[in-house]
C-alpha positions as a printed Julia matrix, in Angstrom:
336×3 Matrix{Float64}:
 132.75  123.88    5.2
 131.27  120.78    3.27
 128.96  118.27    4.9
 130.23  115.62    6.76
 130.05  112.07    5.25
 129.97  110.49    8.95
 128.52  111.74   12.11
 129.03  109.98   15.3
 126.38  111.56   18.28
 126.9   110.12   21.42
 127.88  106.79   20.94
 127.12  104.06   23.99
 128.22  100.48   23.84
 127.45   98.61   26.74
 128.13   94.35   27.53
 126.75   92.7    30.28
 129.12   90.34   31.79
 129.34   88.26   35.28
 131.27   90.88   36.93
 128.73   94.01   36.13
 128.02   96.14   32.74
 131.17   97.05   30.4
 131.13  100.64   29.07
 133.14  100.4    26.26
 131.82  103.54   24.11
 130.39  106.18   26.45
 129.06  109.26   24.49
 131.62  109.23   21.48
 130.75  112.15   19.13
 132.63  112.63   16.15
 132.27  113.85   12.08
 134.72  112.86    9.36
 134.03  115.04    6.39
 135.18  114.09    2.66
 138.8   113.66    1.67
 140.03  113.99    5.46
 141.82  111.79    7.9
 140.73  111.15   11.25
 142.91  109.49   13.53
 141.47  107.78   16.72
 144.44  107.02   19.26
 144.82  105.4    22.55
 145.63  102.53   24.87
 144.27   99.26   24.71
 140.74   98.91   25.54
 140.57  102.96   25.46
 137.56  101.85   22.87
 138.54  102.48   19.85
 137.77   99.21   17.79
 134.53   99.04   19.42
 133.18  102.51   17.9
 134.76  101.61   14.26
 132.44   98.52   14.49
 129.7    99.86   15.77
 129.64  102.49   12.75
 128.75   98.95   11.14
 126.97   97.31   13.14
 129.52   94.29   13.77
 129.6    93.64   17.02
 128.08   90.91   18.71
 124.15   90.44   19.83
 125.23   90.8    23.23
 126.48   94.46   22.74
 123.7    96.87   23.78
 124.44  100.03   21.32
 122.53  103.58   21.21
 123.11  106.88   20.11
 123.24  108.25   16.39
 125.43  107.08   13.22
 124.07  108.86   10.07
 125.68  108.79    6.64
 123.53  109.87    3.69
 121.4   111.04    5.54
 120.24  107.75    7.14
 120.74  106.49   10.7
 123.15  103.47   10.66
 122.03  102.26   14.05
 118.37  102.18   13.06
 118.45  100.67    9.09
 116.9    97.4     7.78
 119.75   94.61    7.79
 119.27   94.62    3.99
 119.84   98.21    3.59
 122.78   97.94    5.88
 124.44   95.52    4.3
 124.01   97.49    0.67
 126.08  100.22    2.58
 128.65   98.2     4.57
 131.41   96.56    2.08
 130.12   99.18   -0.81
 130.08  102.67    0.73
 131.69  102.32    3.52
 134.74   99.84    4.1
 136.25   98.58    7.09
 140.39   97.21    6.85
 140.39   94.78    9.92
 143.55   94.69   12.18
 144.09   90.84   11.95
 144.28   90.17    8.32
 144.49   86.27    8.93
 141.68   85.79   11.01
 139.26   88.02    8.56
 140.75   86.37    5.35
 138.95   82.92    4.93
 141.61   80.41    4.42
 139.77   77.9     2.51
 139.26   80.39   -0.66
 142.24   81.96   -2.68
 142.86   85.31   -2.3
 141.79   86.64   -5.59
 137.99   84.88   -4.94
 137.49   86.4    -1.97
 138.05   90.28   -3.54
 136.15   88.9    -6.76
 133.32   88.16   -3.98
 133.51   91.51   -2.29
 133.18   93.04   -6.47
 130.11   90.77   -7.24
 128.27   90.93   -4.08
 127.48   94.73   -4.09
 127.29   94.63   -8.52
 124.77   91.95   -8.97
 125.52   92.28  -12.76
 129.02   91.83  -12.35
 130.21   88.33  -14.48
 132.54   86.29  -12.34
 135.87   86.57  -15.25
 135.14   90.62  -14.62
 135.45   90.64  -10.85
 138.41   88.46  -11.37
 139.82   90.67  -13.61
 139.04   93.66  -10.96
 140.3    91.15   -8.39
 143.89   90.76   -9.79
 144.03   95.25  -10.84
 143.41   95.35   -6.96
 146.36   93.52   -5.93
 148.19   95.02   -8.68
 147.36   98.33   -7.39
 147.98   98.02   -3.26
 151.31   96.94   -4.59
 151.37   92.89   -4.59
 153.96   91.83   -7.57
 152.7    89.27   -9.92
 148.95   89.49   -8.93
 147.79   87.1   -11.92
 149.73   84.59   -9.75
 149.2    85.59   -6.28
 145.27   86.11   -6.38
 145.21   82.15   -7.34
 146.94   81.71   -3.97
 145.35   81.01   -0.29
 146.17   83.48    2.83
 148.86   81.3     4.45
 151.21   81.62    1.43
 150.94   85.16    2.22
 152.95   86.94    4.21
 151.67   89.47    6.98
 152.33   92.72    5.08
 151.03   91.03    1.69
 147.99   89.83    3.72
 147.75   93.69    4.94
 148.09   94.56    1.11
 145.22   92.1     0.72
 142.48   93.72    2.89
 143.38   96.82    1.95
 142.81   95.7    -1.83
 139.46   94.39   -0.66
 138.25   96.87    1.25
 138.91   99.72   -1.84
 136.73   97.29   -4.27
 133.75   99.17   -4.94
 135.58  102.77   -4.31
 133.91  103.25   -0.83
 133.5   106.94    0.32
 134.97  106.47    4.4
 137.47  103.48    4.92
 137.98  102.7     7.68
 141.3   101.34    9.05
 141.44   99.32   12.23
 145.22   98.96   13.28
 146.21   98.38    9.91
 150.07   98.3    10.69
 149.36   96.56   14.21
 152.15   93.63   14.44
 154.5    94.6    11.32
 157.69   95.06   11.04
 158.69   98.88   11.47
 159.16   98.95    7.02
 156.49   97.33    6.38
 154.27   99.4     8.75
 155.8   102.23    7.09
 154.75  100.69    3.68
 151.46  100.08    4.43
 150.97  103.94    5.7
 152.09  104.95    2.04
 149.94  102.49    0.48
 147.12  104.12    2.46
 148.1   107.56    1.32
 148.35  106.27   -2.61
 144.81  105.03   -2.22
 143.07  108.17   -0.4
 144.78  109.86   -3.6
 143.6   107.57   -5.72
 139.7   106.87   -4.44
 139.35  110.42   -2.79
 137.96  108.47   -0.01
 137.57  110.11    3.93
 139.93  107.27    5.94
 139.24  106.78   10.25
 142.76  105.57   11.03
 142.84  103.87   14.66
 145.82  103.41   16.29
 147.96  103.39   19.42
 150.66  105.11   17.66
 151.26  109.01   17.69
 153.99  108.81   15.23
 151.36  107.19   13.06
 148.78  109.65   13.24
 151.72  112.32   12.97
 152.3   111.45    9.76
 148.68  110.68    8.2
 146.13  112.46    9.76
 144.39  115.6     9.43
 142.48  115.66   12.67
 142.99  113.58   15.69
 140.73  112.31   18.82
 142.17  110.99   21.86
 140.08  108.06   23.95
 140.34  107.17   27.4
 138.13  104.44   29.02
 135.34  104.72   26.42
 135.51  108.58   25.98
 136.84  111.04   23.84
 139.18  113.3    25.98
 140.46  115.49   23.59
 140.25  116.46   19.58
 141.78  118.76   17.12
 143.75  119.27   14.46
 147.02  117.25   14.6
 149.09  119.95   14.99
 147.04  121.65   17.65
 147.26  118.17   19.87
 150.64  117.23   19.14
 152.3   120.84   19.53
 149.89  121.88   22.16
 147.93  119.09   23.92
 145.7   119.76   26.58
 144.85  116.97   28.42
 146.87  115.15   30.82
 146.49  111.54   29.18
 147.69  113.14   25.9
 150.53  114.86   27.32
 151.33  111.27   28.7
 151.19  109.47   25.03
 153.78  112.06   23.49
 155.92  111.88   26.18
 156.2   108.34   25.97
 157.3   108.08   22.61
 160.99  107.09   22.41
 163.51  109.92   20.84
 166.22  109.64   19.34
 167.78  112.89   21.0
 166.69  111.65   24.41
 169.2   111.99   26.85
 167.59  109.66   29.46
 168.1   106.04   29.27
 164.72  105.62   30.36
 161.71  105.58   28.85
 159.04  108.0    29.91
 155.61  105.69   31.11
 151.86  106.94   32.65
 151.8   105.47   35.75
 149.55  103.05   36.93
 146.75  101.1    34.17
 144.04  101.54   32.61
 140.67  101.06   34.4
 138.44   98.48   34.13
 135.63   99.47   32.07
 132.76   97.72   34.8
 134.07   99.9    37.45
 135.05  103.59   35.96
 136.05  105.53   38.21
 134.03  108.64   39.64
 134.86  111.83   38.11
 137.79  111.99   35.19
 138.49  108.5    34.55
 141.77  109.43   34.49
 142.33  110.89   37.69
 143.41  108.21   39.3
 146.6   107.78   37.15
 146.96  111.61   36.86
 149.9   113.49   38.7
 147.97  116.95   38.64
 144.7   115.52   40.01
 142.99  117.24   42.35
 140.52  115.13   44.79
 137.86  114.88   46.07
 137.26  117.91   44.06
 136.71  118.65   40.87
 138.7   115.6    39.27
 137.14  112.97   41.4
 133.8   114.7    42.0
 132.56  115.14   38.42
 132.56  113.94   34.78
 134.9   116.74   32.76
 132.85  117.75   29.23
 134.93  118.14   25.87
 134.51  121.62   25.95
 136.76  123.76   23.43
 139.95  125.22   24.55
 140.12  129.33   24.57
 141.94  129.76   21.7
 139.21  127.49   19.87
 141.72  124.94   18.34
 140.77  122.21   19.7
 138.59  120.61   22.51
 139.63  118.92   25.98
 137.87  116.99   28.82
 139.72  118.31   31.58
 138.84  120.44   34.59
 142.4   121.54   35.23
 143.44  122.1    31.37
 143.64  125.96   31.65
 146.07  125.49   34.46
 148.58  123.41   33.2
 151.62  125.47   32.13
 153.75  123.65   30.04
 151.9   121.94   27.27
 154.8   119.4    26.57
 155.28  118.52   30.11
 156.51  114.74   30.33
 154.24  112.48   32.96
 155.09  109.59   34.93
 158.24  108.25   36.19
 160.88  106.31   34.74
């Protein structure tokens, strides 16, 4: 097996707030290896944007983050800013979910990818990164690109502002992209789009892509290998096939039975019951127990922290002390 481009070893992120410490990474361990696609699912607040930016280092001072992020060799978590900064944007690019909010809308499109070019090729003259600025847009699919990289983020609409980042983020041909939410609030052909613009590029750049997303028809369709997180953890991880046809864990089972159908005979949607903890009070034991309808308390689901430990036929891992109990992998939870 080749050498993984990213490796993720136990991965804490912790904010102190008025009401007690936030855990919103807690011992995330993960590799992405070259020309693959990891998908990272869950709820919101399951802690999935905070580990993408942490690979990065983009979170705020406040955020107190330890553990391990080596690419090339070199810890992430531990480099010079200077050395960071030759990495992040270059090597390693990040597609942010709100496209508006990370474009700058006092510069035109096309100047802002032209700046992304000439800030990691020091050589670079500006009517070159222009040039490379306008083959971008051309190439995530934006019609007329001499025209619309003259143009400022507003005139854009949300998909071509998508279409945008993603054209930025592929500048420099970075080995792992990462993609936070990139179809979060588009319209259902548009998201599906954007997914097939993603594809074309991975094609294209032979780039590693960390897809994160709520959606399980999403990573269906695009990724390789999946993890599931649950109040700052990773609960389970395979291939996609392994999770989707035989997941393991409880929360998991829970996501894919929620997803509507279009052969469902119910009129009801399938939910998990209950909500998501709050990350300054976890609770003891599986953080999922609580919302669990096989729990078992005190003991073991309420008395101790579940490991991802693989399953028996080896296909994937699980964090679940009932796991080799449950009979029916595709067994629906909650109530309607």
């Amino acid at each position: 097996m080749a050498e993984p481009l990213l490796t993720v070893e136990d991965l804490r992120v912790q904010f102190r707030t008025d009401h007690g410490v936030v855990k919103a990474a807690d011992g995330v361990s993960f590799s992405v290896f070259p020309d693959e696609v990891l998908g990272i699912v869950g709820e919101s607040g399951s802690g999935k944007t905070v580990t993408a930016l942490s690979v990065l280092r983009l979170l705020p001072p406040t955020a107190r983050v330890t553990g391990r992020v080596t690419f090339g060799g070199r810890d992430m978590l531990a480099l010079p800013a200077a050395d960071l900064r030759a990495i992040r944007g270059d090597r390693v690019g990040l597609i942010f979910q709100d496209a508006l909010a990370a474009l700058n809308p006092l510069h035109r499109v096309g100047k802002q990818i032209a700046e992304a070019v000439r800030v990691h090729h020091h050589g670079t003259a500006r009517d070159d990164a222009w040039k490379r600025a306008v083959e971008l847009l051309g190439l995530v699919g934006i019609p007329t690109p001499e025209e619309r990289a003259r143009q400022y983020p507003h005139e854009f609409s949300g998909g071509m502002r998508q279409r945008a980042m993603i054209a930025m983020a592929i500048a420099n041909d970075p080995d792992v992209l990462i993609a936070d939410e990139p179809t979060t609030a588009l319209d259902v052909t548009t998201q599906a789009q954007i997914l097939e613009l993603l594809k074309d590029v991975r094609r294209r750049t032979r780039s590693a892509l960390i897809l994160i997303t709520h959606d399980f028809g999403v990573i269906a369709g695009v990724a390789d290998r999946v993890l599931v997180m649950y109040a700052g953890k990773v609960v389970e991880s395979g291939t996609v096939d392994e999770v989707l046809l035989r997941p393991a864990h409880p929360y998991t089972r829970g996501l894919i039975a929620s997803m509507p159908r279009v052969a469902q005979e119910t009129r009801h949607l399938v939910r998990i019951a209950g909500q998501p903890p709050s990350l300054v009070d976890v609770p003891a034991g599986c953080p999922f127990h609580p919302r669990c309808p096989h729990a078992r308390t005190p003991d073991p689901c309420a008395g101790a922290v579940p490991q991802l430990l693989p399953t028996p036929g080896g296909g994937h891992a699980v964090a679940c002390h009932l796991s080799d109990e449950l009979a029916d992998p595709l067994a629906e939870l909650g109530t309607a």
